[in-house]
N, C-alpha and C positions, 0 to 999 in steps of 0.2 A: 641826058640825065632822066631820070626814071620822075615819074609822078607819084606822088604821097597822097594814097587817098586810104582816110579810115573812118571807120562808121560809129557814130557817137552810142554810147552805150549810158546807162545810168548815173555811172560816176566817170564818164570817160567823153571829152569833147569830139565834133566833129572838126579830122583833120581833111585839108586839101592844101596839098602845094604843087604848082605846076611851073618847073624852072623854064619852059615856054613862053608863059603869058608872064614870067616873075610875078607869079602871083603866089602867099602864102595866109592862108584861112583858116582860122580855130574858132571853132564857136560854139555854143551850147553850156552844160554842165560839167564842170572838174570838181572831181572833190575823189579820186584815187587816192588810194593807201601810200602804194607807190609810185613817186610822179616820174621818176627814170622809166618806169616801164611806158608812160603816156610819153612823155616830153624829151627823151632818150631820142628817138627817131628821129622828132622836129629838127632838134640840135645837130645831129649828124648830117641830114639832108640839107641844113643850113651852113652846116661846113664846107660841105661839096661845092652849094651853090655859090658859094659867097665866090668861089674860084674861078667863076665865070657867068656871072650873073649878068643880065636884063638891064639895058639904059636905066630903066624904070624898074623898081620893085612896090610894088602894091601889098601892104598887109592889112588884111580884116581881121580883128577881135571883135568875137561877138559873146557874152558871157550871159548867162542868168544868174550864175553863183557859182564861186573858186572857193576853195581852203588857202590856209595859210601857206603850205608846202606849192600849189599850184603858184603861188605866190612870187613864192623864191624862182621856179621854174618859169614861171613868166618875164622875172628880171632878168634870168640868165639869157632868155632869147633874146631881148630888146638887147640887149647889152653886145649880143654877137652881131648884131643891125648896126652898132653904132660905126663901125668904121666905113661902111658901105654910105653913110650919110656924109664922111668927110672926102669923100673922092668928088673931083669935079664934074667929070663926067657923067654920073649917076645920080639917079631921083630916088629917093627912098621917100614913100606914101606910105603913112601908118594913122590909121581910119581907127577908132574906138568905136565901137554902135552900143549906147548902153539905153537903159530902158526907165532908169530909176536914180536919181541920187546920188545912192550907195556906188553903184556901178562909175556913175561921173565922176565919182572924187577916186576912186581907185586908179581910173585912168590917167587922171591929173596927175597923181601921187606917181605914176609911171612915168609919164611925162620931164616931169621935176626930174627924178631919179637918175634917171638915163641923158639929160639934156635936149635929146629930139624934140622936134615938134609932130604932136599927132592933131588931127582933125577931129572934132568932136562931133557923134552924127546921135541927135538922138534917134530911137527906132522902137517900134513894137518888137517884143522880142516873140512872142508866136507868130511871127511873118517869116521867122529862120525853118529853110528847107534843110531838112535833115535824109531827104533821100537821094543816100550814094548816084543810085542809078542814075541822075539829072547831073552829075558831074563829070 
């Protein structure tokens, strides 16, 4: 399966997903018009994976600030995560890094939502490596 890797832009997060490592990574700024053109790929590449996924899947969010539309497209992910949590065989690790308050209660509010359990990490959000090249 191929690796998702895309470079974060002003209103556009950085993505990485690597169905190798089961590792998938979004982090930075969302606040796109349209979030199908951001979160459209995610979804698909998580379709595929879910088909044959990693003992282990490891997700990092890492945000400084979403819109409300990033919003909805954030539940629709966690939501395609949830079955992959009720199999036995498999770990589903869903890490939050948030930086501020806002960001932790958002989290939570995902949390709740979806019924997963995520880890809560606080973090300096300018320590986020934003160059492709290093992935």
């Amino acid at each position: 399966m191929e690796r998702l890797l895309i470079a974060a832009t002003q209103k556009s997060p950085l993505i990485h997903m690597d169905a190798d490592k089961g590792l998938i990574e979004i982090k930075g700024r969302s606040t796109p018009e349209d979030t199908d053109l951001v979160f459209g790929p995610i979804l698909k590449w998580i379709q595929e994976y879910l088909k044959n996924p990693q003992k282990k899947t490891i997700v990092n969010l890492h945000f400084e600030y979403f819109n409300s539309s990033t919003t909805k497209a954030l539940m629709r992910l966690i939501n395609h995560l949830v079955p992959l949590s009720k199999q036995d065989d498999y770990e589903l690790e869903i890490n939050w890094l948030y930086f501020d308050e806002d960001m932790l209660e958002y989290g939570q509010d995902f949390e709740e939502l979806s019924g997963l359990d995520f880890n809560f990490i606080e973090s300096d959000y300018s320590n986020i490596n934003f160059d492709i090249d290093t992935y």
